[in-house]
TORKOL-4160 file (C-alpha; in steps of 0.2 Angstrom, whole numbers, padded with zeros to 4 digits, m for minus):
346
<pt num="1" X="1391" Y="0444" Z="0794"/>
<pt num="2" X="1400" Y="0431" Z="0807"/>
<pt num="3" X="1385" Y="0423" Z="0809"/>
<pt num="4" X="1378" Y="0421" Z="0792"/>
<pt num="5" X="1394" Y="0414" Z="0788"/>
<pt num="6" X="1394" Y="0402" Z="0801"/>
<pt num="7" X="1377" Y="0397" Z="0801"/>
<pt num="8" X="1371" Y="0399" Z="0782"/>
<pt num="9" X="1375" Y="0380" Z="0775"/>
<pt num="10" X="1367" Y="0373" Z="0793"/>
<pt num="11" X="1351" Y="0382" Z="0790"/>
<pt num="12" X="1348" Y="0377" Z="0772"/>
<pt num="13" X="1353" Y="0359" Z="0774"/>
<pt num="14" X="1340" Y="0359" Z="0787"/>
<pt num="15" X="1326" Y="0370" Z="0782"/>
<pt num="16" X="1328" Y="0355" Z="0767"/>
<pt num="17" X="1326" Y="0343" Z="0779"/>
<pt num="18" X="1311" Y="0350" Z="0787"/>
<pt num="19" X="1298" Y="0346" Z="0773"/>
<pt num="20" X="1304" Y="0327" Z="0778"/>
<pt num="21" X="1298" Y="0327" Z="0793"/>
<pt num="22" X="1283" Y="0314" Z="0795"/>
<pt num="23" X="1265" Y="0327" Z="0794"/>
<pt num="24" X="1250" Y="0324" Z="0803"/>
<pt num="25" X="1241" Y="0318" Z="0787"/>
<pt num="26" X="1255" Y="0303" Z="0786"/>
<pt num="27" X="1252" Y="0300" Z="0803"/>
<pt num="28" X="1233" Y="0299" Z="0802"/>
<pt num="29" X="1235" Y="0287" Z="0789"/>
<pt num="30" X="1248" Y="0274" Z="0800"/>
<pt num="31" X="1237" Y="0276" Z="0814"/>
<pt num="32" X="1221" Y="0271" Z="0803"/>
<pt num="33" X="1231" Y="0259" Z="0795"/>
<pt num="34" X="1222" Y="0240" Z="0798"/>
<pt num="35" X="1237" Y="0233" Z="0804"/>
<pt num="36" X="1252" Y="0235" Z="0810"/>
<pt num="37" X="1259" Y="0230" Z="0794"/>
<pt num="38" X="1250" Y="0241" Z="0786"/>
<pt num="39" X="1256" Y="0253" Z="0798"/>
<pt num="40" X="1273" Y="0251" Z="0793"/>
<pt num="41" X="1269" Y="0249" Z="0775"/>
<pt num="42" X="1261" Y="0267" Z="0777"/>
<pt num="43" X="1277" Y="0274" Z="0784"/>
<pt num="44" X="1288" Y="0268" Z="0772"/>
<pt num="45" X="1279" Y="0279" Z="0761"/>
<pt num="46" X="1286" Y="0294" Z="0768"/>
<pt num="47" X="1302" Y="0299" Z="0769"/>
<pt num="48" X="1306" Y="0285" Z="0783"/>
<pt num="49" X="1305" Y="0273" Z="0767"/>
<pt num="50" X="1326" Y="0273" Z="0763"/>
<pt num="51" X="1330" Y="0273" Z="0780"/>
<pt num="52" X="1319" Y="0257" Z="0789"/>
<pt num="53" X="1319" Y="0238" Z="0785"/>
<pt num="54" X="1307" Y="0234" Z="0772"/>
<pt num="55" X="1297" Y="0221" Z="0784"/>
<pt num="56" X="1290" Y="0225" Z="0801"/>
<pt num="57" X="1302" Y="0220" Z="0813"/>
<pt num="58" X="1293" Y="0206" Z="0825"/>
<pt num="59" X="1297" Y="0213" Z="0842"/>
<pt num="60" X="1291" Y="0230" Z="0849"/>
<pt num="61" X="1308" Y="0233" Z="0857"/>
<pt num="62" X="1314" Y="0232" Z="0839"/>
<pt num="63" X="1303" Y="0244" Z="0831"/>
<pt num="64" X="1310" Y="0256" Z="0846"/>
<pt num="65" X="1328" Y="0254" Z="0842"/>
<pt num="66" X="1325" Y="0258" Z="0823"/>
<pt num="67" X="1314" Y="0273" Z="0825"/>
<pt num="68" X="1330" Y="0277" Z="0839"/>
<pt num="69" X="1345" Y="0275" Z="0828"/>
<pt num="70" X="1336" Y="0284" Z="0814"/>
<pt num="71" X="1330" Y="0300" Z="0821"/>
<pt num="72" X="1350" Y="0301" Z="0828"/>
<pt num="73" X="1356" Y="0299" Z="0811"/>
<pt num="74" X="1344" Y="0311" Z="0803"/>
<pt num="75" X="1347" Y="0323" Z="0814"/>
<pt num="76" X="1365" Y="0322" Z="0811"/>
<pt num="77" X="1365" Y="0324" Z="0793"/>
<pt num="78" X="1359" Y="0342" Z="0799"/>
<pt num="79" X="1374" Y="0345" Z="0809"/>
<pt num="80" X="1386" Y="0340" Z="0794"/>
<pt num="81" X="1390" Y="0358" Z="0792"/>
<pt num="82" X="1394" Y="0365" Z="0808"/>
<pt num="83" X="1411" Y="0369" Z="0814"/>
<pt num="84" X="1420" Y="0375" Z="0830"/>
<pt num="85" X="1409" Y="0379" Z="0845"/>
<pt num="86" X="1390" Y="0377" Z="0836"/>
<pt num="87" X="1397" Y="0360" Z="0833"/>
<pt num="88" X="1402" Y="0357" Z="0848"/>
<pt num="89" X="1384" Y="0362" Z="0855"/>
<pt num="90" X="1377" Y="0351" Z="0840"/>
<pt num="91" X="1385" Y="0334" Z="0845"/>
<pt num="92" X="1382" Y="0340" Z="0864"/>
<pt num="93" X="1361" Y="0338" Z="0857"/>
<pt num="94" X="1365" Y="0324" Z="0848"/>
<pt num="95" X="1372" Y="0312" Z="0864"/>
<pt num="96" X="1354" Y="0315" Z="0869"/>
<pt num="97" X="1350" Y="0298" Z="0860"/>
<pt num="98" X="1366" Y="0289" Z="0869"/>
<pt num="99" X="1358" Y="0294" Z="0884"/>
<pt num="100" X="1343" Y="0287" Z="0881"/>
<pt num="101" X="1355" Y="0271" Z="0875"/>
<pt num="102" X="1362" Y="0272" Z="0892"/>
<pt num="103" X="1346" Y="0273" Z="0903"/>
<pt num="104" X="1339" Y="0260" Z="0892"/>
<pt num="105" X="1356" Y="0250" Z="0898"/>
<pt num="106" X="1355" Y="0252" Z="0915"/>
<pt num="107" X="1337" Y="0249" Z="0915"/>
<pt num="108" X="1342" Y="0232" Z="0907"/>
<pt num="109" X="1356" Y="0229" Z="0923"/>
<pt num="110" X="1343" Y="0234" Z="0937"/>
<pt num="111" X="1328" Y="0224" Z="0928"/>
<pt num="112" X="1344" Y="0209" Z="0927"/>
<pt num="113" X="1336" Y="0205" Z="0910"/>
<pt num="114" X="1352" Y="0202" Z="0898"/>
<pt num="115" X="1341" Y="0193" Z="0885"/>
<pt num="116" X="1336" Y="0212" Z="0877"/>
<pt num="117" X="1353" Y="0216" Z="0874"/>
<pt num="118" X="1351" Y="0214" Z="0855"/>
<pt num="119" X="1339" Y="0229" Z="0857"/>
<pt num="120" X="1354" Y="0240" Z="0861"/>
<pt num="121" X="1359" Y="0254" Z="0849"/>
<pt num="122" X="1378" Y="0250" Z="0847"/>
<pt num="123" X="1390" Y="0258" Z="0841"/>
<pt num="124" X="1386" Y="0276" Z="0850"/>
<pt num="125" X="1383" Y="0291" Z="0840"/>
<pt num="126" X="1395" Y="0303" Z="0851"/>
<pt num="127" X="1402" Y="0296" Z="0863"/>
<pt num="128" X="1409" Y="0276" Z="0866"/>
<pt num="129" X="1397" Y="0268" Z="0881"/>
<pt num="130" X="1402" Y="0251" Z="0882"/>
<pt num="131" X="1382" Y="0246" Z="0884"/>
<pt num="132" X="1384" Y="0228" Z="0884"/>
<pt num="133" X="1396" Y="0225" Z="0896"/>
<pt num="134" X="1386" Y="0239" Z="0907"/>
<pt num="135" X="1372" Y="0224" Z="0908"/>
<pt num="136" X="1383" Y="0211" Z="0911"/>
<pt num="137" X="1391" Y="0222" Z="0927"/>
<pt num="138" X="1388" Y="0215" Z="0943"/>
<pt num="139" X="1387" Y="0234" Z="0950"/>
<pt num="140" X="1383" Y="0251" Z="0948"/>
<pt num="141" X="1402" Y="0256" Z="0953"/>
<pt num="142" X="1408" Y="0244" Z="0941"/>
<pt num="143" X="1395" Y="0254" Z="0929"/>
<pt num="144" X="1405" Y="0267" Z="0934"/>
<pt num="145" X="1421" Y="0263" Z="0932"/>
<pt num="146" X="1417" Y="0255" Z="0913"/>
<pt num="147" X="1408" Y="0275" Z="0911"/>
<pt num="148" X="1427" Y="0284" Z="0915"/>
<pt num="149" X="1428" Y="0288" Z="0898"/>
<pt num="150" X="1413" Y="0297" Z="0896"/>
<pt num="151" X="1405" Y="0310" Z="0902"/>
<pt num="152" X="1391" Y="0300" Z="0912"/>
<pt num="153" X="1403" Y="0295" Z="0924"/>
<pt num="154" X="1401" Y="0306" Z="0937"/>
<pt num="155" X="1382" Y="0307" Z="0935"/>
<pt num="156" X="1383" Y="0289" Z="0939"/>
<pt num="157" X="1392" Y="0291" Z="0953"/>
<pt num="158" X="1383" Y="0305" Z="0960"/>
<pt num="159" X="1367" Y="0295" Z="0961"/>
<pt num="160" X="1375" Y="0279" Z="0967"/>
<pt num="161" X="1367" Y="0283" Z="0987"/>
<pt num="162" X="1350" Y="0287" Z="0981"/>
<pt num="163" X="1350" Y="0271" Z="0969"/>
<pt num="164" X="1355" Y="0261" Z="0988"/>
<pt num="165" X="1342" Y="0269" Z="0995"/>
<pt num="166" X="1327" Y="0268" Z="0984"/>
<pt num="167" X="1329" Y="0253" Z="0974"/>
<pt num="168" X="1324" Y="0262" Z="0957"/>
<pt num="169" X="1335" Y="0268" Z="0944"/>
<pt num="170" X="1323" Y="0283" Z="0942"/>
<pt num="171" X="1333" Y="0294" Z="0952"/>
<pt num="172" X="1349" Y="0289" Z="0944"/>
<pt num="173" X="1340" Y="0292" Z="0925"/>
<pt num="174" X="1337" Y="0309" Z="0934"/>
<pt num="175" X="1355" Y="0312" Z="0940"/>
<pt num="176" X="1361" Y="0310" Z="0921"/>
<pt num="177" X="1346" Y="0320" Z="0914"/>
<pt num="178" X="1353" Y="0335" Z="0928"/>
<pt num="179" X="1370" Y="0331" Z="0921"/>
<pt num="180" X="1364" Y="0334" Z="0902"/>
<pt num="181" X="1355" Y="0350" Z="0902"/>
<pt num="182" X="1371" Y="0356" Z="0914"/>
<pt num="183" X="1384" Y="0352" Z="0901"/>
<pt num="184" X="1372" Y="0359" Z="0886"/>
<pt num="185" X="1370" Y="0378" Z="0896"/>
<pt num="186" X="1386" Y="0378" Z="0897"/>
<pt num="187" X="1393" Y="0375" Z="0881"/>
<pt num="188" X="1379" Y="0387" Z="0874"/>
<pt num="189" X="1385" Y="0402" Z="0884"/>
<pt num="190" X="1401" Y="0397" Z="0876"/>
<pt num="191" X="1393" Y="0402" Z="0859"/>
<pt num="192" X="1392" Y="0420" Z="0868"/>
<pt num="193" X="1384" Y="0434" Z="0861"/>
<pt num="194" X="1365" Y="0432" Z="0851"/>
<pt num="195" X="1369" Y="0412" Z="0849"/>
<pt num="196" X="1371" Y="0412" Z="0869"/>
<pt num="197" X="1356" Y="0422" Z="0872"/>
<pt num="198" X="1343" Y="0412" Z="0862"/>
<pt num="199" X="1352" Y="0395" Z="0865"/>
<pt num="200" X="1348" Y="0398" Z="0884"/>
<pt num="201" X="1330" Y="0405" Z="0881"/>
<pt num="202" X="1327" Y="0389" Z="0870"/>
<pt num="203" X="1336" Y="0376" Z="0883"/>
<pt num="204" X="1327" Y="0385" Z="0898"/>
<pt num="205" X="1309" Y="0383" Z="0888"/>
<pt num="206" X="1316" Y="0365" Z="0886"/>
<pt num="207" X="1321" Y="0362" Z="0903"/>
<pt num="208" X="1304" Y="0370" Z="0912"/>
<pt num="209" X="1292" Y="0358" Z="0901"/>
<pt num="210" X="1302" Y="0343" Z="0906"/>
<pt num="211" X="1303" Y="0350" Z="0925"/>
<pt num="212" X="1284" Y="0351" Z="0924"/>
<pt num="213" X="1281" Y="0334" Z="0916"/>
<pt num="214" X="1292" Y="0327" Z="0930"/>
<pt num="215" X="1282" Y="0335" Z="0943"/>
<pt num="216" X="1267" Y="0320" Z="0939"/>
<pt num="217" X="1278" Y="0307" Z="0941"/>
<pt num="218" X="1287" Y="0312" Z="0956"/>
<pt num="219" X="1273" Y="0318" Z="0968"/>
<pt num="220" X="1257" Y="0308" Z="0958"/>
<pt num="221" X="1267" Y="0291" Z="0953"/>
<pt num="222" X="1280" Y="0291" Z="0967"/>
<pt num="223" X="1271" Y="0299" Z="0981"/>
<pt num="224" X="1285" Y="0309" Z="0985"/>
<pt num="225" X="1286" Y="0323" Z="0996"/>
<pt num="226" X="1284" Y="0339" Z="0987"/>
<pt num="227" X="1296" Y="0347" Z="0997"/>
<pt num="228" X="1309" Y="0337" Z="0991"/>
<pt num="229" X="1306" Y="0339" Z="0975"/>
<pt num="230" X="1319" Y="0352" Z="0972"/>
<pt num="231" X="1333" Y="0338" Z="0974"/>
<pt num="232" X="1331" Y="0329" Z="0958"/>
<pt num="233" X="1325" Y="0348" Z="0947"/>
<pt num="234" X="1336" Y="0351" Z="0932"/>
<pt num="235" X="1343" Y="0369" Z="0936"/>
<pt num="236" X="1335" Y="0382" Z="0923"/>
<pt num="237" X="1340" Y="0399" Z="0921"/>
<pt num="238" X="1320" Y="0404" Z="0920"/>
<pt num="239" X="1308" Y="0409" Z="0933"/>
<pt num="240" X="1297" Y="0393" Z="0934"/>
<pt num="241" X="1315" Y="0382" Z="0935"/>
<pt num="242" X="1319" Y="0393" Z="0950"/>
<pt num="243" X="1304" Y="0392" Z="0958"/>
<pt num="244" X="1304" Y="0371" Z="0957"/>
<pt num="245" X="1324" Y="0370" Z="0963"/>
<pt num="246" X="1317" Y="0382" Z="0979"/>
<pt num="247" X="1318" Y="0370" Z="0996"/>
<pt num="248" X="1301" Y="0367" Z="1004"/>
<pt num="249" X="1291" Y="0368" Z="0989"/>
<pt num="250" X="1273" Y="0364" Z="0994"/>
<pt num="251" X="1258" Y="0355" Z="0985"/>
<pt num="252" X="1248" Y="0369" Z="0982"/>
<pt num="253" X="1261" Y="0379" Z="0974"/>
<pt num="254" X="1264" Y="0363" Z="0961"/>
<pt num="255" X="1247" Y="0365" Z="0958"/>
<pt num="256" X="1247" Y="0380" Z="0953"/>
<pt num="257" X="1261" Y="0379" Z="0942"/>
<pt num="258" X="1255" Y="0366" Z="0932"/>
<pt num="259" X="1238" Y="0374" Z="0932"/>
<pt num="260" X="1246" Y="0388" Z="0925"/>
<pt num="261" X="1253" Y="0376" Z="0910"/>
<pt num="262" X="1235" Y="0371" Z="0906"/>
<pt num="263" X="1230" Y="0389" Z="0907"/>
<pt num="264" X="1240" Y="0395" Z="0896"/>
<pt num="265" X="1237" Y="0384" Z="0883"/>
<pt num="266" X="1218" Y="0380" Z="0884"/>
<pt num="267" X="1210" Y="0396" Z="0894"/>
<pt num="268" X="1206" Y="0402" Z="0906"/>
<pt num="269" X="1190" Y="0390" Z="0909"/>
<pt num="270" X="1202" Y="0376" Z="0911"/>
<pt num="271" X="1198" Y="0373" Z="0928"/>
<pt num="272" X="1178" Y="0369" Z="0923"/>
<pt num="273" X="1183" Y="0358" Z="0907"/>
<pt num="274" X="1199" Y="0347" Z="0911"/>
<pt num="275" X="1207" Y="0339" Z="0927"/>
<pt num="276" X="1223" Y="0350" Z="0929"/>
<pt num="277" X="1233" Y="0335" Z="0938"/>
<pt num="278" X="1229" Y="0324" Z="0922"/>
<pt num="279" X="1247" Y="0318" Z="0919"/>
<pt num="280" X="1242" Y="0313" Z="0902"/>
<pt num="281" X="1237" Y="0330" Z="0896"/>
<pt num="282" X="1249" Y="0341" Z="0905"/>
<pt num="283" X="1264" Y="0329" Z="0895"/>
<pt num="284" X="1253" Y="0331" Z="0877"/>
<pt num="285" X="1252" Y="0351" Z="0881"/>
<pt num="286" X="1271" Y="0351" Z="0887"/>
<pt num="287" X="1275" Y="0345" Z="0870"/>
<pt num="288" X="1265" Y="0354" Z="0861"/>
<pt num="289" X="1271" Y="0369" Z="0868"/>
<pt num="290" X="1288" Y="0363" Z="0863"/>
<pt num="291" X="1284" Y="0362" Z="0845"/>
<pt num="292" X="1279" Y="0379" Z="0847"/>
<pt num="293" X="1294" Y="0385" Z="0854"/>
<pt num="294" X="1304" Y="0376" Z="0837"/>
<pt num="295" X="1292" Y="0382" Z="0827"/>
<pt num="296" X="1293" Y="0401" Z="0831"/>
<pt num="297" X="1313" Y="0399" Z="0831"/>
<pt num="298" X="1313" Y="0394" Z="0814"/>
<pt num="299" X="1303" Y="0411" Z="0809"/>
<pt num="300" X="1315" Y="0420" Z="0818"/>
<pt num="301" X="1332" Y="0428" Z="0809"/>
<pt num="302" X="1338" Y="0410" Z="0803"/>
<pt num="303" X="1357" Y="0414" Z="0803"/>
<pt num="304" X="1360" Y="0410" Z="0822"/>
<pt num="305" X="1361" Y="0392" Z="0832"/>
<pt num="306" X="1342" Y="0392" Z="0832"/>
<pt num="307" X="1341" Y="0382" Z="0818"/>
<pt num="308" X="1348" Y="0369" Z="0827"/>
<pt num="309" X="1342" Y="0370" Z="0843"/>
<pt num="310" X="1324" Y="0371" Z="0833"/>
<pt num="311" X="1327" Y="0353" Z="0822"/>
<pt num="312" X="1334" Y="0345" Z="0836"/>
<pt num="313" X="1317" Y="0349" Z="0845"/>
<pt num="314" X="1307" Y="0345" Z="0830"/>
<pt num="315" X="1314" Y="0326" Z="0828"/>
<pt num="316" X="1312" Y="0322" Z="0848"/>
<pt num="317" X="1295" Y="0326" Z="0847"/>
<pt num="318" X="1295" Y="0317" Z="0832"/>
<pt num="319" X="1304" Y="0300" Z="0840"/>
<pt num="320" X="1291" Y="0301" Z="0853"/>
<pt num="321" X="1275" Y="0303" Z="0841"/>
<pt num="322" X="1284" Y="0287" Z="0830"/>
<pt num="323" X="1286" Y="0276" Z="0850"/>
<pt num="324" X="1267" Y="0282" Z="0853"/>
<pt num="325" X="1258" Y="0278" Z="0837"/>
<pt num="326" X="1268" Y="0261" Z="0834"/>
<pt num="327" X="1269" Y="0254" Z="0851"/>
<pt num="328" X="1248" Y="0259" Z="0849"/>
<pt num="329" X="1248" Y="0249" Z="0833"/>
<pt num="330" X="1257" Y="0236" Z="0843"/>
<pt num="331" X="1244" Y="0235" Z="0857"/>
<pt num="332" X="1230" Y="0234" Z="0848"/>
<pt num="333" X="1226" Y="0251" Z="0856"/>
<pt num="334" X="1210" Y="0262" Z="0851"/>
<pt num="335" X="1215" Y="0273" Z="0836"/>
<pt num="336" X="1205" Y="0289" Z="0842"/>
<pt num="337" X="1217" Y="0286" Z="0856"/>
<pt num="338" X="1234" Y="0284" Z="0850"/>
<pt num="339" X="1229" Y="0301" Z="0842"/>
<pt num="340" X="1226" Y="0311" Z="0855"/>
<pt num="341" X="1244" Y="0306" Z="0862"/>
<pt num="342" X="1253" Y="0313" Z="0846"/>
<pt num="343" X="1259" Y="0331" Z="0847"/>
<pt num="344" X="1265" Y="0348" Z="0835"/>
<pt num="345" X="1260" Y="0341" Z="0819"/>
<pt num="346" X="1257" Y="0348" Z="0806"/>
């Protein structure tokens, strides 16, 4: 009774707000839309049309920051009747999107290109970041200084020698990502007893598919060393997570993890059909299988933190489909293409 109590209003305000999701129908018709204006006219139709500008914005950048501060803000509306711990683990999810805010700041400071400032979400939806002083810092321990409110701080920090050694801010994107999914396991074991159980079965899913997406950029994109690869693994509580944070991991093994990805979702005869290091399709069959995951939650008993979990899910996958088929739009990009990027729809 505690938990149908606790959960009821949360899970009809956002069974509701699943029917406004963007479907696959609405999608096909932007992506076969002439124009990008078209494209955007075409999405106005659904139930985007209150929330974005009437004309398309003129810069890609721009049509980012919309499609980031909407998702935020619809997914809040889902969290309005939480209370006490759940909402605690339901703002925790929603600092996802000031995290992204924060990469794409720093990103800003490394790249030292200050003229995309105006492209900053600002104010944050959880927690303060002061973004645009972040761009105007001279360096990252001033960063880290302007972060001392905020949880990010000693992420930040953390990755301060790996950022003097390689030059990239990949690897201090990675140390707050670590940071993230650390702070959200926690606070879901705080939910204790079924809320704990599925909120950690759904974060662990969560935190093996982005493990494996990372895999292709670490050791395919940054040629790195595979045994070093445990260093920058978001800690999981399931047996693929563990097997990634285990030292000396070699190239044949990562193979055969992400093999066993492709397997599982396409057959057995994968091997003969698709090229099973093809980052492109394991990230489409990561999300898909994420979706999945949301999906199954929300048939499951619906008084529980699920719901949540699930939404939140549903509306990242949809932030990305949104980036994908508009930045394709943008691009001038094969439509049969842009397609075959999208993911979960229904």
């Amino acid at each position: 009774m505690r938990s149908l109590a606790r959960y009821a209003a949360t899970n009809a305000l956002t069974r509701t707000m699943l029917s406004e999701l963007v479907s696959g129908r609405e999608f096909d018709t932007i992506i076969h839309s002439g124009s990008l204006d078209g494209a955007w006219l075409a999405l106005r139709k659904t139930a985007y049309g209150p929330w974005v500008p009437d004309e398309v914005p003129s810069d890609i950048l721009e049509i980012e920051k919309v499609f980031r501060e909407v998702t935020a803000l619809r997914f809040k509306r889902s969290m309005h009747a939480l209370r006490g711990a759940p909402r605690e683990v339901g703002l925790l999810l929603l600092s996802r999107w000031d995290i992204d805010n924060l990469e794409f700041a720093l990103r800003l400071w490394h790249g030292k290109d200050r003229d995309l400032q105006k492209f900053l979400t600002y104010p944050s939806f959880v927690n303060e970041i002061p973004v645009y002083d972040i761009v105007e810092a001279e360096t990252l321990e001033e960063i880290g200084l302007l972060l001392r409110s905020t949880p990010y701080i000693e992420a930040v920090t953390a990755s301060l020698r790996a950022y003097r050694e390689k030059k990239s801010m990949f690897f201090v994107e990675i140390a707050l990502e670590r940071d993230y999914y650390h702070r959200l396991l926690g606070a879901a074991a705080g939910l204790g007893g079924n809320d704990a159980r599925l909120a950690e079965k759904i974060v662990g899913a969560d935190i093996d598919l982005v493990n494996l997406a990372w895999l292709s950029r670490l050791v395919d994109y940054y040629k790195m060393d595979p045994g070093e690869v445990h260093r920058h693994v978001i800690q999981g509580p399931s047996v693929i997570s563990r097997r990634l944070a285990e030292p000396g991991l070699s190239l044949e093994t990562l193979k055969q993890l992400r093999s066993e990805v492709l397997v599982g979702k396409i057959g057995k005869d994968v091997e003969a059909r698709v090229e099973p290091d093809s980052v492109a399709l394991l990230e489409t069959l990561v999300g898909e299988t994420v979706v999945e995951i949301a999906r199954s939650t929300l048939s499951g008993y619906p008084f529980s933190i699920g719901c949540v979990f699930a939404f939140y899910l549903l509306k990242r996958a949809e932030l990305r489909n949104l980036n994908t088929a508009f930045t394709g739009k943008w691009l001038g990009t094969d439509e049969s293409e842009i397609s075959n990027r999208l993911y979960g729809l229904r």
